[in-house]
BATOR-638861 format. One record per residue (C-alpha): x, y, z. Coordinates in pm, whole numbers, padded with zeros to 5 digits, always signed. Each point is the difference from the previous one (the first is absolute). Example, Ala and Ser with C-alpha at 12.3 -4.5 7.8 and 13.67 -1.06 7.14 Angstrom:
+01230-00450+00780/+00137+00344-00066/
//
This chain:
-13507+08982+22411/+00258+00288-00016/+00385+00007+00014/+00159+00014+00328/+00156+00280+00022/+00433-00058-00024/+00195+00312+00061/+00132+00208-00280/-00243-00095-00225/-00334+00222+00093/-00333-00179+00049/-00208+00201-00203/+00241-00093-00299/+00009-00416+00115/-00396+00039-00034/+00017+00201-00311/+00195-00215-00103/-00168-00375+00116/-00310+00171-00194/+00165+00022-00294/+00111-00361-00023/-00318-00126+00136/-00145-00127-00379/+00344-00193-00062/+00086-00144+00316/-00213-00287+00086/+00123-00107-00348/+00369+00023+00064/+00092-00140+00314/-00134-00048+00329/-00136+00282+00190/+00156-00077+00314/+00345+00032-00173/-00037+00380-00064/-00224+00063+00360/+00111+00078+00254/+00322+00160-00140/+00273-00182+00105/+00233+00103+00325/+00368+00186-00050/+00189-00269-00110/+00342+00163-00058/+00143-00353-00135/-00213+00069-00290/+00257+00113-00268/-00068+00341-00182/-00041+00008-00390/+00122+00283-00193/-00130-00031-00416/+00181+00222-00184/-00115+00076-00341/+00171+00152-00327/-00188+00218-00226/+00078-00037-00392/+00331-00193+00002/+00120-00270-00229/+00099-00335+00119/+00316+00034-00162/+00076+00332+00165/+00189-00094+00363/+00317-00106+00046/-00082-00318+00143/-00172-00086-00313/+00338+00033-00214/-00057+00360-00087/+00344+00189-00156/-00062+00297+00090/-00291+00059+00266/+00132-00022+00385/-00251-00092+00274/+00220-00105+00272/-00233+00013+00271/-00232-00269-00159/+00313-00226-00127/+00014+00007+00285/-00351-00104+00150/+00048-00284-00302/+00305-00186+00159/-00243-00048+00286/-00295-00088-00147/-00198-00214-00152/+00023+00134-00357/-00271-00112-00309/+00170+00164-00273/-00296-00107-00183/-00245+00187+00115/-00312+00125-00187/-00269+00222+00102/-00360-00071-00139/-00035+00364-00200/+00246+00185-00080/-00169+00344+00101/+00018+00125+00363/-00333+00017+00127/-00114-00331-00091/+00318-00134+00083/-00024+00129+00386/-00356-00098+00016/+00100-00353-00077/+00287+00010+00223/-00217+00100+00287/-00284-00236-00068/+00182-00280-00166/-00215+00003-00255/+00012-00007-00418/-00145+00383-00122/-00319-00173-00210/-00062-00144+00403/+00081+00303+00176/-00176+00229-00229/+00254+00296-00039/+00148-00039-00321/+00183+00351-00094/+00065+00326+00180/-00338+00142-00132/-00357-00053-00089/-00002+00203-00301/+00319+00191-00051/+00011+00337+00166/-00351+00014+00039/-00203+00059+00282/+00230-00176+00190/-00100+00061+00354/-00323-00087-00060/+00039-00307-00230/+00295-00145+00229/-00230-00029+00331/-00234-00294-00099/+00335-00148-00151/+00130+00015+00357/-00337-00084+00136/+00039-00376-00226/+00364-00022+00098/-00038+00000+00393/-00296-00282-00005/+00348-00231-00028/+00240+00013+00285/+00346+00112+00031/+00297-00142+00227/+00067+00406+00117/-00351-00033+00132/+00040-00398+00146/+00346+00148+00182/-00144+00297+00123/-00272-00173+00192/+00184-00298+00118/+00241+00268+00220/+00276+00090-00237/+00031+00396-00046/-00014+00082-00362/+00132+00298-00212/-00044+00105-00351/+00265+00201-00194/+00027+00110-00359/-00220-00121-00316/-00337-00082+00133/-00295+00015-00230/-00287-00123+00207/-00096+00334+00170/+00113+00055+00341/+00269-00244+00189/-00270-00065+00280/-00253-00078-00304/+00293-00254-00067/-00016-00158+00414/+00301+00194+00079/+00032+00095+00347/+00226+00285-00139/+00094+00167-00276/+00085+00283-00247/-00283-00007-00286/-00316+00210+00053/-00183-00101-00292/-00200+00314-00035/-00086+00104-00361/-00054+00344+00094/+00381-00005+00123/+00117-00120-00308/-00006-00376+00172/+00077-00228-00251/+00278-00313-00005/+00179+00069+00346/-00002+00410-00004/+00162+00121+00333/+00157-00418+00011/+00178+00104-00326/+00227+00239+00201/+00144-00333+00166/+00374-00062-00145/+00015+00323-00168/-00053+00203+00232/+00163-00224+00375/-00103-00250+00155/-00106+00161+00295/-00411-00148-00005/+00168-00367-00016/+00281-00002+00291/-00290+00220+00189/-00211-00310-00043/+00224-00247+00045/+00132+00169+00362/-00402+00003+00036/-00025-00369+00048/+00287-00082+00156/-00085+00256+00287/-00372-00149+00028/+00175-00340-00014/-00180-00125-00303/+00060-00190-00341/-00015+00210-00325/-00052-00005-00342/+00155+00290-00234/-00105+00037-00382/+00249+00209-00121/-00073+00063-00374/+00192+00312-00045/-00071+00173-00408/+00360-00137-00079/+00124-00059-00266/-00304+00125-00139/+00023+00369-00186/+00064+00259+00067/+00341-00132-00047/+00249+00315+00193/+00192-00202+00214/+00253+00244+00197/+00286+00121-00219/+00243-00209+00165/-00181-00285-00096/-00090+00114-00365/+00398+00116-00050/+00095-00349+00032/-00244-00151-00303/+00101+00298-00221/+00193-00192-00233/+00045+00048-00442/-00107-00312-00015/-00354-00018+00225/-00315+00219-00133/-00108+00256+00211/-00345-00188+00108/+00199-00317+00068/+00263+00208+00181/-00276+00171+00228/-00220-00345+00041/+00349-00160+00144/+00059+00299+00226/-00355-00024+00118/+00055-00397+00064/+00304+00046+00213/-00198+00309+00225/-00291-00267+00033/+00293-00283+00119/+00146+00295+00242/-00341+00023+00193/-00008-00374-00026/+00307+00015+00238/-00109+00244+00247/-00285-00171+00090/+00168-00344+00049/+00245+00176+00159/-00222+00166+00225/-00129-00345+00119/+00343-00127+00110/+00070+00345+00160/-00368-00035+00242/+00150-00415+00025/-00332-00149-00201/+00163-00116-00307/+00038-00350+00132/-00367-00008+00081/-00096+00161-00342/-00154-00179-00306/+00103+00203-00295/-00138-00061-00320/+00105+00146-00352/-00221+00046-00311/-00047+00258-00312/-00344+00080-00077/+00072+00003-00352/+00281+00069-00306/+00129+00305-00167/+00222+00044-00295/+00105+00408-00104/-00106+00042-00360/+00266+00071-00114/+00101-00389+00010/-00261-00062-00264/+00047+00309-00235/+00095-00254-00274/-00376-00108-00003/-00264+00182-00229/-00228-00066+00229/+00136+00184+00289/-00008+00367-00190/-00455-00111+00127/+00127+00020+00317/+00254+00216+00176/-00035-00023+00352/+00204-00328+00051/+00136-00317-00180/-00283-00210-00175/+00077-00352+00145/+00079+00133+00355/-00299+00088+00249/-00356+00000-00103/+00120-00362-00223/-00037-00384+00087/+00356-00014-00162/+00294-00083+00270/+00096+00391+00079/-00314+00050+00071/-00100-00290+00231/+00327-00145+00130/+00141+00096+00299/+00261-00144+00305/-00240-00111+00280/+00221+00012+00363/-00088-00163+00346/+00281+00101+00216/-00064-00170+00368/+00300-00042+00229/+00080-00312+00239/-00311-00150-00203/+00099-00047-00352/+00261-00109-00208/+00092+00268-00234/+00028-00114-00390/-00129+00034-00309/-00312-00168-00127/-00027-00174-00345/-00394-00027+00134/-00231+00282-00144/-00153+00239+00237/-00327+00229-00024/-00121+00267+00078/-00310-00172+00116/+00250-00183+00272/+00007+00338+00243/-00329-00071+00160/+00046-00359+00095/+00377+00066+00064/-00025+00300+00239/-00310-00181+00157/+00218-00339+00072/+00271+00251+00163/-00226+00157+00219/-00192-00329+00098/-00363+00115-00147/-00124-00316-00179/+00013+00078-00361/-00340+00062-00207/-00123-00323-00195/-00089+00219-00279/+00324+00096-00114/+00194-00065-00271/+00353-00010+00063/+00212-00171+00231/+00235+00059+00329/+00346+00061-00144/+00133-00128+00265/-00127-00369-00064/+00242-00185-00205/-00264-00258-00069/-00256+00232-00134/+00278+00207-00218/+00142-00365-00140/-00362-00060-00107/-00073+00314-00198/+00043-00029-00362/-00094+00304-00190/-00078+00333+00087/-00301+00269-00132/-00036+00289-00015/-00225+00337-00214/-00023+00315-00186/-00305+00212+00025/-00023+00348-00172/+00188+00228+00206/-00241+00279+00055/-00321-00217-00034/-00192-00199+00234/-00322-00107-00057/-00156-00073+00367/-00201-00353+00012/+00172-00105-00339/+00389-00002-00014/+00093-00184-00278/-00236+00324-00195/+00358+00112-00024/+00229-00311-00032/+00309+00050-00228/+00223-00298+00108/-00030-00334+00207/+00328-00161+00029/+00178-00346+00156/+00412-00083+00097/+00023-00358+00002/+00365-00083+00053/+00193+00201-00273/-00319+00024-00217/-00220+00289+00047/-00290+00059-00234/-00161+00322-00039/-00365+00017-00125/-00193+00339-00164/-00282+00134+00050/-00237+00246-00113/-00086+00174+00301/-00196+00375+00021/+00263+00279-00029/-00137+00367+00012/+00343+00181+00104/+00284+00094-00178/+00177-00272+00192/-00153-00270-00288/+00348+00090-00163/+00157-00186+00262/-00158-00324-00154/-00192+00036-00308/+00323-00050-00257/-00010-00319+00100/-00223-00217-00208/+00118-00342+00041/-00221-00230+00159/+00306-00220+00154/+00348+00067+00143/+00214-00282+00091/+00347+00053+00161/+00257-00181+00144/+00140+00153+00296/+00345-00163+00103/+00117+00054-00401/-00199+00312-00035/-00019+00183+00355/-00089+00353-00185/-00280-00193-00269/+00105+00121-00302/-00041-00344-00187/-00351-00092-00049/-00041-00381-00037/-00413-00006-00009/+00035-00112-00348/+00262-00247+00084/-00165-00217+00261/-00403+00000-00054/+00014-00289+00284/+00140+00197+00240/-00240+00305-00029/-00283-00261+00009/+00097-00101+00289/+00068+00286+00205/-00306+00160-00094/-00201-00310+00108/+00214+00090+00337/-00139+00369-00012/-00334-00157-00055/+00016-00231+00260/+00159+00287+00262/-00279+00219-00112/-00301-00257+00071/+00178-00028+00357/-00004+00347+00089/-00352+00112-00194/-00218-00119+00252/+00089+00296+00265/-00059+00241-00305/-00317+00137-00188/+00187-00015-00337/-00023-00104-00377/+00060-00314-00056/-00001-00031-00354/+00351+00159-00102/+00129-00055-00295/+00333+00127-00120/+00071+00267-00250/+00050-00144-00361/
//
């Protein structure tokens, strides 16, 4: 049985499409929920996700920052939902978008870095990467089909936005066009934001629901945020990377505010589900020039992104949703694993069984969770059919506890320096005392180690089953 056809979104693409998701849907939910796609239902409320790229969780001013301004999403916080304990489940962007889309863990998802073998034969390698990833589903594609017009902006690493189940989009995908992690998408933000309020006027002309991914390469470098910007960080006492990464934070927060603004302009914003999450940390190195370490490694702060430690993984998690929920902030832990079953609970598609996380906006569920987990893979190393091949850290948040566990996982690139001076089996920290972990207390509290990494044992034997991985992981000595 095909689609129906539902206007603005082509038929040739809903079959394309259906076939595509054929393998994973009898497994998933009902047929009958995706087919026939359902009628214009303009009561159905829009959802925006809007993603940072390479930002601390420290780094807004929302979060306490001294010095960094992002009005636009204070803002958005004073009417939301805020988790200002938010963690992503690697802190690397590929993996961590391919587990936000499929709310799945990276060992379960397969994609576990931002290459197969470094700069390699990329094209090549990548496609049966891609191939494994799409035999899961993805809420883009559950959306898409179940009437909601979808468009993809900015970092997208999957090859093209309609290999994704966008309706529409910016990415081509194409190696031979140098098509690699969002291409023409990474124009979005720096360049307008003509391709988004194009879309957006899209669906409200054809009368239909939408979804908007805007993942715009902000923060991330290259960090030349417009003079005005840059003139106002230029201080004695800021380094020039910090100076330009702060510049680059507040552009990112501008762009933030002209698209939310352009949803109260068109009269939507009351009808719009906006969420907020970063896909992963960044620190410039010039914050960690006092460690030896760090002259390995010069392209950012050890610690920061590509780490399991807390400016690397941490990150404010927002679900702004007016007339429908009371804004505050959370003491309840939020994941990046949440997205999926979230956005699918907004937009009434009943939520995989599979999945891992929760809907954020169940109290119940959030009240229950007790610890958080999360990984570190070798950043430009993925071994397809065997993840953990390149496993460097497994790591649980229980409360203020969080225990961080090594590995010895395959490392070909010269990105092993973002990892291999660390040789300690164990680190222990406690967060509320210690929010930047620069007190190890492993060797202090045996008990608590043991038992957290029975927890990451336990989480692991939970998850395994949807995963052709090693079982038999031992940490590094």
């Amino acid at each position: 049985m095909r689609p129906s056809r539902s206007e603005g979104i082509s038929s040739a693409f809903q079959f394309q499409l259906f076939e595509r998701m054929k393998p994973t849907l009898s497994f998933i939910l009902p047929v009958g929920l995706c087919l026939p796609l359902i009628a214009s239902e303009p009561s159905r409320p829009n959802i925006v996700l809007i993603i940072s790229d390479d930002q601390a969780w420290t780094d807004y001013g929302f979060m306490g920052h001294p010095s960094v301004q992002t009005p636009h999403l204070d803002e958005l916080a004073s009417r939301s939902l805020l988790f200002d304990r938010g963690y992503v489940a690697a802190p690397l962007c590929r993996p961590s978008l391919a587990t936000m889309l499929t709310g799945l863990y990276p060992f379960q998802h397969g994609i576990t870095g931002n290459d197969v073998d470094g700069h390699n034969n990329r094209a090549v390698l990548d496609k049966s990467l891609r191939e494994s990833f799409y035999k899961q589903p993805n809420f883009i594609q559950m959306l898409s089909l179940n009437g909601y017009l979808t468009h993809q902006s900015g970092k997208w690493w999957e090859g093209s936005y309609q290999d994704g189940g966008f309706t529409h989009g910016m990415t081509h995908g194409d190696p031979a066009r140098n098509g690699r992690h969002g291409d023409m998408g990474l124009k979005i933000g720096r360049e307008g934001m003509q391709p988004v309020t194009d879309f957006i006027d899209l669906a409200l002309d054809q009368q239909k629901p939408f979804f908007l991914w805007y993942a715009p390469l902000l923060p991330h470098e290259p960090h030349n945020p417009p003079q005005r910007l840059l003139e106002k960080y230029n201080k004695p006492d800021l380094a020039a990377d910090v100076a330009k990464y702060y510049a680059t934070c507040e552009w990112f927060d501008e762009t933030c505010g002209e698209l939310l603004g352009y949803l109260k302009k068109k009269g939507v914003a009351d009808n719009t589900v906006v969420l907020y999450i970063c896909d992963n940390g960044w620190a410039a190195p010039s914050t960690n020039a006092d460690d030896p370490n760090q002259k390995l490694w010069k392209a950012y702060a050890q610690r920061s992104k590509s780490s399991p430690y807390e400016k690397g993984i941490r990150t404010p998690i927002m679900i702004s949703w007016p007339g429908h929920l009371e804004a505050g902030r959370m003491v309840d832990f939020a994941h990046a694993i949440d997205l999926f079953p979230t956005i699918a609970a907004v937009a009434g598609i009943e939520i995989p069984a599979n999945l891992p996380g929760i809907n954020l906006l169940d109290a119940e569920a959030r009240k229950d969770r007790k610890q958080v987990f999360g990984v570190c893979y070798s950043t430009h190393n993925v071994t397809i059919g065997s993840p953990d091949d390149t496993l460097q850290y497994l790591w649980c948040v229980e409360d203020q506890w969080k225990l961080i566990v090594r590995y010895n996982g395959k490392d070909t690139t010269q990105y092993r320096n973002l990892h291999e001076w660390d040789s300690a089996p164990f680190h222990l920290y406690h967060l509320r005392d210690d929010p930047h972990e620069e007190k190890d207390l492993a060797g202090e509290h045996p008990d608590i180690v043991d038992r957290l990494t029975q927890a990451i044992e336990d989480w692991r034997n939970r998850t395994l089953p949807l995963a052709e991985t090693k079982r038999d992981l031992t940490p590094r000595k």
